[in-house]
N, C-alpha and C positions, 0 to 999 in steps of 0.2 A: 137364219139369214139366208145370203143366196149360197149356190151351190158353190160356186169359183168368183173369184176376184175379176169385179168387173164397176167400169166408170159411173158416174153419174147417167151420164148424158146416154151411157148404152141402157142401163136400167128406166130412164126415162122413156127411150126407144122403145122396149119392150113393153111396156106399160102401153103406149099410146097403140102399138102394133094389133095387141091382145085384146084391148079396149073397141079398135077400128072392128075388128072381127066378131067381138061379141056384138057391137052394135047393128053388124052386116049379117047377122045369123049367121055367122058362116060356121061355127062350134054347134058340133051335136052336143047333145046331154052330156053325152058319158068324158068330152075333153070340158065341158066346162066347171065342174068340181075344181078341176085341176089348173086349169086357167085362172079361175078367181083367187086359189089358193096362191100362186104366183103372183098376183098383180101383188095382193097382199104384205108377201117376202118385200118384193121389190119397192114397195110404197115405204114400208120399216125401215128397207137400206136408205134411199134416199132421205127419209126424214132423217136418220142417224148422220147422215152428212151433211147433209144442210146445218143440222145441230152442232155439229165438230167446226166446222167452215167457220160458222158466228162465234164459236170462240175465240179460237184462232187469232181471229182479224180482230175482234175485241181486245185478244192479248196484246196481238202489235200495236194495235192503237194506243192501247193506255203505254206501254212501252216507250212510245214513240214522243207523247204528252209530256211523261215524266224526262225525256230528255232534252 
């Protein structure tokens, strides 16, 4: 996963930042290994939260139903 605790919306950030540059060439060879391998982390995180999130509100709701 990532390295430090950090938001959605910053992981998002990262993703889109990483993405812009890979599309601008702006990554030589030898950082893009490394860039791809990050997007990757940060793609896992974010799907793991979006996954927690739908719970979650799934829980309240039914919660919410039965009262």
């Amino acid at each position: 996963m990532t390295k430090k605790s950090i938001s959605y919306s910053e992981a998002l950030a990262e993703i889109e930042m990483i993405v812009e540059k890979i599309e601008n060439n702006e990554l030589d060879i030898d950082d893009l290994a490394q860039n791809v391998k990050r997007v990757a982390e940060l793609i896992k995180f974010c799907k793991a939260k979006l996954k927690t999130t739908e719970e979650e509100v799934e829980k309240i709701l039914k919660d919410f139903e039965e009262n």
